[in-house]
Backbone as CSV, one residue per row, in Angstrom:
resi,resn,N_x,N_y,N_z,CA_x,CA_y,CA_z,C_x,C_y,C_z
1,UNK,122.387,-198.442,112.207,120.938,-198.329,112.218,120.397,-198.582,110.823
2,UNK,119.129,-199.365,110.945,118.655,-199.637,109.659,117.553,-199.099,109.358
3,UNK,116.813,-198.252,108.368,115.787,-198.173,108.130,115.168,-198.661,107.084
4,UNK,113.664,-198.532,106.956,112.609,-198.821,105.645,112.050,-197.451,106.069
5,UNK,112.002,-197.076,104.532,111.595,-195.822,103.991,110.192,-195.995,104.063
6,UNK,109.273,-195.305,104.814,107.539,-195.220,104.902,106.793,-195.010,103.918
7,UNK,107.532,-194.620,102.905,106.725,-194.300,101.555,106.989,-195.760,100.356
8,UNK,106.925,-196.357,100.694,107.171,-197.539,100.108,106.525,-197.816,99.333
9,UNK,106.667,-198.302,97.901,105.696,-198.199,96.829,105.091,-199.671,96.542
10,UNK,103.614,-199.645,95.826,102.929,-200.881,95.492,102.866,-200.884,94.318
11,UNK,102.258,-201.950,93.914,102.307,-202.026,92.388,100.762,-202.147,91.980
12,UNK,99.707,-202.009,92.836,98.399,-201.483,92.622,97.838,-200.547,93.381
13,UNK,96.928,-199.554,93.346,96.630,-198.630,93.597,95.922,-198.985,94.732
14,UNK,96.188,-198.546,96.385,95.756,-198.655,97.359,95.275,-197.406,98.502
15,UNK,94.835,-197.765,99.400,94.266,-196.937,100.385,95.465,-197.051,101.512
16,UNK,96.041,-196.129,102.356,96.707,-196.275,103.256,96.436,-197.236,104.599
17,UNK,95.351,-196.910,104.601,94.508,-198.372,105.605,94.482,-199.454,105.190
18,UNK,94.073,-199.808,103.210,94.619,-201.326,103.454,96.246,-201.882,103.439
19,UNK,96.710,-200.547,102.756,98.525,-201.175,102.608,98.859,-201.462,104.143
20,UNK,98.192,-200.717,105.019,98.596,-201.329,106.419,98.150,-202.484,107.228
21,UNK,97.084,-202.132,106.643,96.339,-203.841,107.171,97.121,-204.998,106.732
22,UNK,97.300,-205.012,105.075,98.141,-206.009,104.355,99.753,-206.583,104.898
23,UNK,100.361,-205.453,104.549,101.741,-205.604,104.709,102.398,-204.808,106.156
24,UNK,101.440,-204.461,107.158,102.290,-203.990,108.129,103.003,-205.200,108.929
25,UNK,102.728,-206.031,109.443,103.791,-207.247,109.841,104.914,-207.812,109.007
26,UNK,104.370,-207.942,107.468,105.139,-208.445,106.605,106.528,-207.343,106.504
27,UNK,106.256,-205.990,106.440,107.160,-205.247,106.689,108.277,-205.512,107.534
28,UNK,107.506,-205.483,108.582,108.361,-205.537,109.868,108.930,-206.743,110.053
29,UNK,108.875,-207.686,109.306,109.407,-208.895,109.039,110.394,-208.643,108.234
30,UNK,110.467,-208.228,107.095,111.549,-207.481,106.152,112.644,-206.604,107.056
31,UNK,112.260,-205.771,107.681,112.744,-204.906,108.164,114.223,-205.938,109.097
32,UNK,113.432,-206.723,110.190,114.098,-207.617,110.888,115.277,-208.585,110.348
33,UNK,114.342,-208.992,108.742,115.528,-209.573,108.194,117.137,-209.299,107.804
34,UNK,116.483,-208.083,107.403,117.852,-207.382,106.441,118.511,-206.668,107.745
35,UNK,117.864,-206.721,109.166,118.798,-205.786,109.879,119.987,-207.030,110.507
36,UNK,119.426,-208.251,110.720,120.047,-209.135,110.831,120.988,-209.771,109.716
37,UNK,120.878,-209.939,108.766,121.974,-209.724,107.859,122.684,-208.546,106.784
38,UNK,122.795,-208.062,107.362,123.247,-206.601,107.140,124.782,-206.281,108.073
39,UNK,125.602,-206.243,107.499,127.018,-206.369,108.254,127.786,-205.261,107.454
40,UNK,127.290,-204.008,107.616,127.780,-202.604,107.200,129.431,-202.403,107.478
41,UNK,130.076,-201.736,106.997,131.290,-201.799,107.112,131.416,-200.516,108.346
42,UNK,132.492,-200.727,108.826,132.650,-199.588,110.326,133.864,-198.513,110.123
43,UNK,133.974,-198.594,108.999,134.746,-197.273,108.514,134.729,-196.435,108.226
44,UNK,133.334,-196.196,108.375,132.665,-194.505,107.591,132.466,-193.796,109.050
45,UNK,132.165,-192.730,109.189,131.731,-191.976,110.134,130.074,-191.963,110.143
46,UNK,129.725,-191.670,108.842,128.023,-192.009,108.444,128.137,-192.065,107.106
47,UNK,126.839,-193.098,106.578,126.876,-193.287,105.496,125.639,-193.547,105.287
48,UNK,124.970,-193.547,103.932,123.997,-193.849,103.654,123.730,-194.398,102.429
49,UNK,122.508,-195.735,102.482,122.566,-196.107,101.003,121.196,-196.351,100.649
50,UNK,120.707,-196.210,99.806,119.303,-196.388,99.442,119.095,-197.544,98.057
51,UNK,118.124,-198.565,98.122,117.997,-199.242,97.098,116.259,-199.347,96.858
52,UNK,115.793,-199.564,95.916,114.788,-200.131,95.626,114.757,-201.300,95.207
53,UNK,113.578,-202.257,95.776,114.010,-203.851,95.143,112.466,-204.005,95.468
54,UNK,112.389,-205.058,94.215,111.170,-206.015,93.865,111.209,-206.761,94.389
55,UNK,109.757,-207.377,95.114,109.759,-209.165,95.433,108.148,-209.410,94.768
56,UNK,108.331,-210.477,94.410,107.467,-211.666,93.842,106.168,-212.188,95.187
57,UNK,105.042,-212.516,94.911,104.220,-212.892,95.768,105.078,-214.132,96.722
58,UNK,106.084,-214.583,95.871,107.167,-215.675,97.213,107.749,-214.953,97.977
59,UNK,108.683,-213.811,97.777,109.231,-212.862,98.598,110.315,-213.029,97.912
60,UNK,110.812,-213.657,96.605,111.923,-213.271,96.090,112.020,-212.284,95.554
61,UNK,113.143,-211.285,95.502,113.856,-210.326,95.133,113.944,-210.398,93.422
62,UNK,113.230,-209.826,92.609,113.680,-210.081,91.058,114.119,-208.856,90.102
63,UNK,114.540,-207.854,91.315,114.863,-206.847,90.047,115.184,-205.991,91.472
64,UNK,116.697,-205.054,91.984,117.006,-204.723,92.367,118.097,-202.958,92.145
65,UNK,118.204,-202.375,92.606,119.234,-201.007,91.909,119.078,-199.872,93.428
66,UNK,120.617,-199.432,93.441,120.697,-198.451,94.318,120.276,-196.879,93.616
67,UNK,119.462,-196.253,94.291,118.721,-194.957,93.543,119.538,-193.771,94.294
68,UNK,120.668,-194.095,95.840,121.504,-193.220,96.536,122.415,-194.263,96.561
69,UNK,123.688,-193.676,96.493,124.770,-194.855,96.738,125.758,-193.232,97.959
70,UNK,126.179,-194.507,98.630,127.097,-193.722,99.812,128.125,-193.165,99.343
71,UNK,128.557,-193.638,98.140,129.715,-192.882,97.674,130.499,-193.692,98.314
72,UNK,130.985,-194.764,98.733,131.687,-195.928,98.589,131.189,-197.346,98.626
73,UNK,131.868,-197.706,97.659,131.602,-199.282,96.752,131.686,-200.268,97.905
74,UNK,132.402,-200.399,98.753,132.138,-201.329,100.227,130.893,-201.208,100.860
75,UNK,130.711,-200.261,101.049,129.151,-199.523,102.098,127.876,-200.305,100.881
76,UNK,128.067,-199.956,99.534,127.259,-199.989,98.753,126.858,-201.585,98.511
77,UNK,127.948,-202.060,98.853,128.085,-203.784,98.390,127.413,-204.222,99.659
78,UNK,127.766,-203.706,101.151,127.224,-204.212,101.751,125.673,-204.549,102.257
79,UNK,125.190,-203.265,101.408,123.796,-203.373,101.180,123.145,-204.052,100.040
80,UNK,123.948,-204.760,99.402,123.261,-205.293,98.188,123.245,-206.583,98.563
81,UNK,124.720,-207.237,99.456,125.141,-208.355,99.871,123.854,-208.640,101.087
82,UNK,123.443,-207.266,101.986,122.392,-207.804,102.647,121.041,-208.384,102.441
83,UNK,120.756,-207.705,101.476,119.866,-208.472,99.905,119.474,-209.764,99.932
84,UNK,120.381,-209.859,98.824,121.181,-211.318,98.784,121.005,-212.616,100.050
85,UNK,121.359,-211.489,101.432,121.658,-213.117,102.109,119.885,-213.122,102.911
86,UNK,119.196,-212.181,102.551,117.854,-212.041,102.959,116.459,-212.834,102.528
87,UNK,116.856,-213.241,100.801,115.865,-213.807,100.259,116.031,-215.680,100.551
88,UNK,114.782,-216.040,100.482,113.815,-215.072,100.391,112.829,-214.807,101.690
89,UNK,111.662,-213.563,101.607,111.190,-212.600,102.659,110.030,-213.565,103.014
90,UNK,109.617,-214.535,102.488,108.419,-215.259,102.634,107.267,-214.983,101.637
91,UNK,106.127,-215.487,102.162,105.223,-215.462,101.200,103.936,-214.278,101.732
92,UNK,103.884,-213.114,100.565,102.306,-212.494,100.751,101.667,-212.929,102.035
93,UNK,101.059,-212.143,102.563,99.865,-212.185,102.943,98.773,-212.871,102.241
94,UNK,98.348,-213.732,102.865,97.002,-214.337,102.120,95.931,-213.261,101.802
95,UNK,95.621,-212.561,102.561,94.609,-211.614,102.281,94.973,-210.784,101.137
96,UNK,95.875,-211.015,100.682,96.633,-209.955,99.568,95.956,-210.216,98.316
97,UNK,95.975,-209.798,96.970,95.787,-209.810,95.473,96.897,-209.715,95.103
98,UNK,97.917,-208.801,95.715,99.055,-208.337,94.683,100.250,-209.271,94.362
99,UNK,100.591,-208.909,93.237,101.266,-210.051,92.686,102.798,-209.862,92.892
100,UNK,103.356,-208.305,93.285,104.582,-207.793,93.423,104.678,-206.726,94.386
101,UNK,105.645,-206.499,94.703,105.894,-205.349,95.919,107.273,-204.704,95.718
102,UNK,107.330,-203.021,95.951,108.419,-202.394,95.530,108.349,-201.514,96.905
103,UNK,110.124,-202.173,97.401,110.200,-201.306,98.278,111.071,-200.294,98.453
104,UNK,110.894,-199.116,98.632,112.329,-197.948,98.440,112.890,-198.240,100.035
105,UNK,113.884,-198.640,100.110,114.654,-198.992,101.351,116.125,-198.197,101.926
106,UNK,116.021,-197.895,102.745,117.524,-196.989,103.560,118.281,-197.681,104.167
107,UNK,119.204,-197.926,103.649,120.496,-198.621,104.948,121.529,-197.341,105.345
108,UNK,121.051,-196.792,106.820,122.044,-195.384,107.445,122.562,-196.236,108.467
109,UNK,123.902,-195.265,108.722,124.698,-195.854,109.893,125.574,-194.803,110.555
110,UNK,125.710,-194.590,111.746,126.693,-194.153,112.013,127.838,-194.194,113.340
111,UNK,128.727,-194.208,113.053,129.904,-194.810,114.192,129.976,-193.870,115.795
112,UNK,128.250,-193.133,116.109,128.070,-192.532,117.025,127.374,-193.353,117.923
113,UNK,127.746,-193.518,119.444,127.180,-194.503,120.393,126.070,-194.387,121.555
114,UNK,126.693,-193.079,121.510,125.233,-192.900,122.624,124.612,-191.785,122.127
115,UNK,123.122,-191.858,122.587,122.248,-190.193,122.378,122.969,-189.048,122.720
116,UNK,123.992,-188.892,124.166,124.320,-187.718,124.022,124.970,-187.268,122.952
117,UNK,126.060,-188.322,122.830,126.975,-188.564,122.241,126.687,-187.997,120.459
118,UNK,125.414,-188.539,120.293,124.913,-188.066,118.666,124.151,-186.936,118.584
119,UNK,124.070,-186.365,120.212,123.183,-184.827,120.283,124.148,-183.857,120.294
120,UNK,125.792,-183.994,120.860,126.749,-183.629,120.767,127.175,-182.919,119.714
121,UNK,127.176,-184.199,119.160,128.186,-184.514,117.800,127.305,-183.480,116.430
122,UNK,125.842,-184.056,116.073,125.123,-182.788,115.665,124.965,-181.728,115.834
123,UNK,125.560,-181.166,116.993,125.640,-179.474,117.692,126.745,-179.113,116.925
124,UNK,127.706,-179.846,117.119,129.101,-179.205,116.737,129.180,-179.456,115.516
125,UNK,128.330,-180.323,114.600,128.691,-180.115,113.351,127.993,-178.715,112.519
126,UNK,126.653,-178.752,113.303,125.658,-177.554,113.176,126.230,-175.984,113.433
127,UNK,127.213,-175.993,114.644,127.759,-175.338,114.480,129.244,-174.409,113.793
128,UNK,128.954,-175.766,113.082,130.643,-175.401,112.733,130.939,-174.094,111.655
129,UNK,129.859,-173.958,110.954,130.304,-172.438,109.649,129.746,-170.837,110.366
130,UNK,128.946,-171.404,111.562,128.701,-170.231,112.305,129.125,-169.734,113.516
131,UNK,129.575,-170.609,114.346,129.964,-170.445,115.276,131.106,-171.418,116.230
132,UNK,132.155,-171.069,115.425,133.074,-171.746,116.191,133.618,-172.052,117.274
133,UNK,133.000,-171.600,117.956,133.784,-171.541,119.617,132.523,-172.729,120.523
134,UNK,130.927,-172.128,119.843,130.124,-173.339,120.315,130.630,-174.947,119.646
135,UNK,130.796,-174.829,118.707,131.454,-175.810,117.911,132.583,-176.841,118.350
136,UNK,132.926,-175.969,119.135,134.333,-176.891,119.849,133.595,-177.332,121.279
137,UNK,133.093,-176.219,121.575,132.324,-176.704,123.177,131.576,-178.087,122.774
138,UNK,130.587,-177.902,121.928,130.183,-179.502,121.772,130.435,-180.662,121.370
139,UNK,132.095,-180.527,120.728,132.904,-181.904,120.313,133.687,-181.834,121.308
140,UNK,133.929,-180.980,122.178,134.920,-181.678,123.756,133.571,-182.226,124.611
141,UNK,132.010,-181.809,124.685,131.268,-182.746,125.323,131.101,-184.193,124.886
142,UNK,130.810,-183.780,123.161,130.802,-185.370,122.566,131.871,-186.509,123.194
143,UNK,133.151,-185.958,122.921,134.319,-186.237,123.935,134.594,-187.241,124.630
144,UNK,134.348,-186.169,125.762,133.698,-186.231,127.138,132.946,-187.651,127.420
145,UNK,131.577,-187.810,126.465,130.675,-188.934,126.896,131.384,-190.207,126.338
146,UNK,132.759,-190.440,125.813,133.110,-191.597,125.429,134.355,-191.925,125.899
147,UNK,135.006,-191.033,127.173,136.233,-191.681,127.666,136.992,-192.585,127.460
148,UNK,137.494,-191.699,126.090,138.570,-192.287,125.251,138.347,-193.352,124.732
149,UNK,137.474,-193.761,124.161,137.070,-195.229,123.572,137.848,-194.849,122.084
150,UNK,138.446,-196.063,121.791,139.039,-195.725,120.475,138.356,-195.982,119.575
151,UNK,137.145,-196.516,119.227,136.010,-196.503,118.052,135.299,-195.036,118.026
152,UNK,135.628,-193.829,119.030,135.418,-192.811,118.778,136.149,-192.026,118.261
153,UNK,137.555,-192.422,117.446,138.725,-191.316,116.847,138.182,-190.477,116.262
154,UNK,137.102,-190.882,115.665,136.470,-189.498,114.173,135.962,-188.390,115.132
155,UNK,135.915,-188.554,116.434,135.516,-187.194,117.119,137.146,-185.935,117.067
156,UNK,138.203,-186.672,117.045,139.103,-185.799,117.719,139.900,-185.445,116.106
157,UNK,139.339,-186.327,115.046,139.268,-185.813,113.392,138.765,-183.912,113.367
158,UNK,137.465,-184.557,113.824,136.178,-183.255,114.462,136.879,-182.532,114.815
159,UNK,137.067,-182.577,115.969,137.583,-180.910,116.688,139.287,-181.044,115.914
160,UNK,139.890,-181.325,115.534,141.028,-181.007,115.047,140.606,-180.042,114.191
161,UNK,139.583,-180.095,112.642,139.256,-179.702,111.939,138.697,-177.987,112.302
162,UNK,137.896,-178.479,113.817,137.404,-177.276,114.113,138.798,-176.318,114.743
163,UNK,139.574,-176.638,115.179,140.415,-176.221,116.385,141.496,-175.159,114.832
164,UNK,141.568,-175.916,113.999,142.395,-175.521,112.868,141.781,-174.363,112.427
165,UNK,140.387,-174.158,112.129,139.654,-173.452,110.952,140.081,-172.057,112.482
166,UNK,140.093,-172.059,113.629,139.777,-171.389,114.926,141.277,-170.599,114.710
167,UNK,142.332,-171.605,114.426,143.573,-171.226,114.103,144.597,-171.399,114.760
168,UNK,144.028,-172.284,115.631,144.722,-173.403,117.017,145.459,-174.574,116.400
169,UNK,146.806,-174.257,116.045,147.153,-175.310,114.769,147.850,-176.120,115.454
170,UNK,148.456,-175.697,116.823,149.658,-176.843,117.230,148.290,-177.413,118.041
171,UNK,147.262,-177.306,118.691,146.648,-178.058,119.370,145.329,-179.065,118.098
172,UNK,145.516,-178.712,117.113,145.312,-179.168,115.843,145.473,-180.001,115.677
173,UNK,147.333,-180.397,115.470,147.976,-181.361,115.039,148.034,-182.369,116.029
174,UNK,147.519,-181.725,117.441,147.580,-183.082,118.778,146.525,-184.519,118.400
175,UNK,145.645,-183.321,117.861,144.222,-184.084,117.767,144.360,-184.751,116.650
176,UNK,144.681,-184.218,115.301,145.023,-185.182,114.485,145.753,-186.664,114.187
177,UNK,147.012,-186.211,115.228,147.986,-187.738,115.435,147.030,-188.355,116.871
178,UNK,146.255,-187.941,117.572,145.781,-188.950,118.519,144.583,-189.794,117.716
179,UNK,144.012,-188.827,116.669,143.263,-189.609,115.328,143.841,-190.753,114.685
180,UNK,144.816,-190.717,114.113,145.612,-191.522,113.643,145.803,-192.561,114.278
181,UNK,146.451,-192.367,115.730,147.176,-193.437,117.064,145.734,-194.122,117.261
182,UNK,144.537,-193.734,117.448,143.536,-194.267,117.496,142.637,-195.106,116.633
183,UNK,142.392,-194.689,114.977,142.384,-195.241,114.044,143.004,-196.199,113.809
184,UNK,144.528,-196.178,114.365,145.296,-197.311,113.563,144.746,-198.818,114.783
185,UNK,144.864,-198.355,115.929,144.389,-199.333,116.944,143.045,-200.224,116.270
186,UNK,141.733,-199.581,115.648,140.298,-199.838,115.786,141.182,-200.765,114.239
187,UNK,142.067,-200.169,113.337,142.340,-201.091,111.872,142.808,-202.182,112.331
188,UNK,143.763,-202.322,113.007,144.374,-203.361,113.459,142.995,-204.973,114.178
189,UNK,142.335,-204.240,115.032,141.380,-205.263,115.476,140.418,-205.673,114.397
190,UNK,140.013,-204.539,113.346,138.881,-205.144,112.462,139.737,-206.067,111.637
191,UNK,140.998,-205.896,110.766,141.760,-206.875,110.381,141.167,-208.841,111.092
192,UNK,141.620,-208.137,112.315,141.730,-209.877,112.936,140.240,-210.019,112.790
193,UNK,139.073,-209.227,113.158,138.002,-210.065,113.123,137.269,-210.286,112.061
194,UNK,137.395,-209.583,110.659,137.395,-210.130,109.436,137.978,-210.865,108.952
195,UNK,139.556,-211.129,109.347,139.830,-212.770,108.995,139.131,-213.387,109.245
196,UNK,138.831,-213.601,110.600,138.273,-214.824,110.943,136.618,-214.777,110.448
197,UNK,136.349,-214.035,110.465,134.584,-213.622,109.913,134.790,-214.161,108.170
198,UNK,135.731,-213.758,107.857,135.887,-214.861,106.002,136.152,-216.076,106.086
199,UNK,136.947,-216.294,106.615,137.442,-217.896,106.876,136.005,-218.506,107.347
200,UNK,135.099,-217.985,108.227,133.775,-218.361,108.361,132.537,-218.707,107.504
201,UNK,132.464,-217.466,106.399,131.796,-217.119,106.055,132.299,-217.591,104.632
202,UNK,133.385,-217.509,104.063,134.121,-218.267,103.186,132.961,-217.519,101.627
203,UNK,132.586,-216.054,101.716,131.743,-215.309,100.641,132.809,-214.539,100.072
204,UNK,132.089,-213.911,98.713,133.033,-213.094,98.042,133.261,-211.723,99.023
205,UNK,131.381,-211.175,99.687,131.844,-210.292,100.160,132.829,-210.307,101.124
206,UNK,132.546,-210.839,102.011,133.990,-211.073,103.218,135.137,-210.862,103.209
207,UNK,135.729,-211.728,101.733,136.743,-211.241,101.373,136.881,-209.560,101.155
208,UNK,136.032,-209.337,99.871,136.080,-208.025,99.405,136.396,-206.892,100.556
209,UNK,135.552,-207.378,101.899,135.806,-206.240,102.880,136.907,-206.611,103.944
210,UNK,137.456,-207.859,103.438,138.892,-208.105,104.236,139.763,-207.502,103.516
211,UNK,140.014,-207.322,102.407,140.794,-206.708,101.244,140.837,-205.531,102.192
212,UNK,140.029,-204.569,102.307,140.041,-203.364,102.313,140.536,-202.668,103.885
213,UNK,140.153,-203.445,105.102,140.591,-203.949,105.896,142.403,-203.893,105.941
214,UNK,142.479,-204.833,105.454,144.385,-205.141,104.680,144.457,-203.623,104.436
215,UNK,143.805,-203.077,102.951,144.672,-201.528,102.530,144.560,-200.612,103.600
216,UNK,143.750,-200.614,104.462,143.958,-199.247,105.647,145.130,-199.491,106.580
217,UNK,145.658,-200.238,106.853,146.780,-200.501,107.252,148.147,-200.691,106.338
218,UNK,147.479,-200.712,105.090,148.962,-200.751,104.166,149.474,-201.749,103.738
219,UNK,148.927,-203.244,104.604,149.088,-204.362,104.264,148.456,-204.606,102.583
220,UNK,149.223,-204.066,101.773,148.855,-204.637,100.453,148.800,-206.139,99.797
221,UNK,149.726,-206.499,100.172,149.929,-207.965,100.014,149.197,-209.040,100.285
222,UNK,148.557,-208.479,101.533,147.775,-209.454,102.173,146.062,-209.329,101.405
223,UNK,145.885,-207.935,100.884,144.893,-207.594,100.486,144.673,-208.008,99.330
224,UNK,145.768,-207.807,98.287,145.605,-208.609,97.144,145.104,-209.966,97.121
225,UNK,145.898,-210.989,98.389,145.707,-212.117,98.813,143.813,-211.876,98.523
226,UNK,143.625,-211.496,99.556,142.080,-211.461,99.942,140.963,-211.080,98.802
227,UNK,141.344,-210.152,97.770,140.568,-209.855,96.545,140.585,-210.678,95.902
228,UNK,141.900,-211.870,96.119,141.493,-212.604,95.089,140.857,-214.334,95.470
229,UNK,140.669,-213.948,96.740,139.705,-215.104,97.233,138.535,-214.711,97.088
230,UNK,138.206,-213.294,96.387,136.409,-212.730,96.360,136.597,-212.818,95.143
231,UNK,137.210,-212.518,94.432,137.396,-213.047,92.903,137.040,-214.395,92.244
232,UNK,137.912,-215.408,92.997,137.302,-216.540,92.807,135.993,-217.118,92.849
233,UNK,135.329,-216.299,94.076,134.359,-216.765,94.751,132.544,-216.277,94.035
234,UNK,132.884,-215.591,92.965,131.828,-214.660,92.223,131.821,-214.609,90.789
235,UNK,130.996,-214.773,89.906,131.362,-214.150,88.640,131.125,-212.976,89.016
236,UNK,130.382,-212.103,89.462,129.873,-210.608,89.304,131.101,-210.257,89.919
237,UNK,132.515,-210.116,89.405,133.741,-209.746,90.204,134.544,-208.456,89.422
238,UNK,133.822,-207.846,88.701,134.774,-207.055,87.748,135.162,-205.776,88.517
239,UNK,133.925,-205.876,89.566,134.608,-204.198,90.511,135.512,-205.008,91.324
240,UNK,135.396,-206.177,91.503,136.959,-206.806,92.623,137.942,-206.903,91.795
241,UNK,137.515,-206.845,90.784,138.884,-207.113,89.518,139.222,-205.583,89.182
242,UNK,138.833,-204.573,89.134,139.427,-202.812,89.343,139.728,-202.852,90.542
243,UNK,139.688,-203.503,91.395,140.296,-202.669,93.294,141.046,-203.327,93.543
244,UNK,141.550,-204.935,92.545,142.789,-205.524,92.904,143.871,-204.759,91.975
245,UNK,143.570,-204.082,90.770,144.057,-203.397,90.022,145.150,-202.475,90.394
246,UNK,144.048,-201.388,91.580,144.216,-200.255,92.198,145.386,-200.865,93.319
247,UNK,145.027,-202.279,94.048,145.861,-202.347,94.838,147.709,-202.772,94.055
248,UNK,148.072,-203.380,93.362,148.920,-203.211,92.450,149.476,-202.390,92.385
249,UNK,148.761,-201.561,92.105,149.167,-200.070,91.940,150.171,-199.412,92.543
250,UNK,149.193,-199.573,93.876,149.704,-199.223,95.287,151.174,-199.704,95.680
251,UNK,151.236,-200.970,94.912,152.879,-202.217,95.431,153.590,-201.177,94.480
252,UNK,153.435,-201.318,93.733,154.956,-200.238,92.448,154.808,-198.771,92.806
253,UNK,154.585,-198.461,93.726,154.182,-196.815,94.211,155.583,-196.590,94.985
């Protein structure tokens, strides 16, 4: 899921009626863009990233910075990379004066599929420091609404976590290795369809998130391979040049 933050800032002093008159389509034009190129990575459970970025009365982008970062450099790239493949947004509104536009923007996501499913899943996390026993009741419904789909493993992460703190340790450890057996299934398929999504797309990011792709499975080798086709592919490569580092690392371990 993508959002634009409603409080979105101008660079002259306006009335809420005309910033809407002005830029409410143009928004929603923005909005459309970046949700369409925006290719978030599917490894987080939720994540969130926030940037602010400038555009020019053309709609180019001239001054950009994350003000929340998700706390991982993939998630973070992928919102900068959506940026990037967005400009430019078009041109002002004619009716406009202003010469620039600053927008505080949200890229959230999360690997939850249906409403129950995320009404669930918020119960049992809500409940989890107070009441443990509701806590489990609503991650076996969350469950429940996804019959066994393996892009849902981070649920049975969930109740493992809960089932443990409860003190249910051998039914704990079930949930944990069916986490794992499940996880490793969803690594295995994103592998193949980020190959082929780089070989397509033939960008630094692609690579960068095929790399990473490769390390969740352990395939180091192949990952190195892949960092250093995003390497090539960028000067701005010095964080691909620390995570091929790290992967190295990983080979003499």
């Amino acid at each position: 899921m993508l959002s634009v933050n409603a409080d979105s800032y101008y660079n002259q002093p306006a009335s809420s009626a005309q910033v809407q008159n002005d830029f409410s389509q143009y928004m929603t034009n923005v909005n459309e863009k970046l949700q369409k190129n925006w290719t978030p990575p599917d490894f987080l459970e939720e994540a969130h990233t926030r940037i602010l970025f400038k555009i020019n009365r053309d709609g180019e982008i001239y001054s950009a910075r994350i003000i929340e970062s998700s706390g991982d450099n993939i998630y973070d790239e992928s919102a900068i990379n959506a940026l990037k493949k967005s400009m430019p947004f078009g041109a002002f509104p004619k009716n406009t004066t202003r010469e620039s536009l600053t927008i505080n923007y949200s890229f959230d996501t999360t690997l939850v599929k249906t409403d129950k499913m995320k009404y669930y899943y918020e119960l049992a996390k809500k409940n989890y420091y107070n009441d443990k026993p509701a806590a489990l009741k609503y991650i076996n419904l969350a469950i429940n609404e996804v019959n066994g789909d393996d892009e849902s493993y981070f649920l049975y992460k969930r109740r493992a976590r809960i089932k443990e703190a409860m003190g249910e340790h051998v039914s704990a450890l079930d949930d944990f290795e069916k986490y794992e057996q499940m996880k490793s299934r969803v690594d295995l398929k994103r592998v193949h369809a980020l190959k082929h999504q780089a070989e397509v797309e033939d960008t630094a990011f692609a690579y960068f998130y095929l790399a990473y792709a490769y390390e969740q499975i352990k395939d180091y080798e192949n990952a190195i391979h892949a960092i250093n086709k995003a390497i090539e592919r960028t000067d701005l490569n010095n964080n691909y040049k620390r995570y091929r580092t790290e992967l190295v690392k990983r080979i003499s371990l």
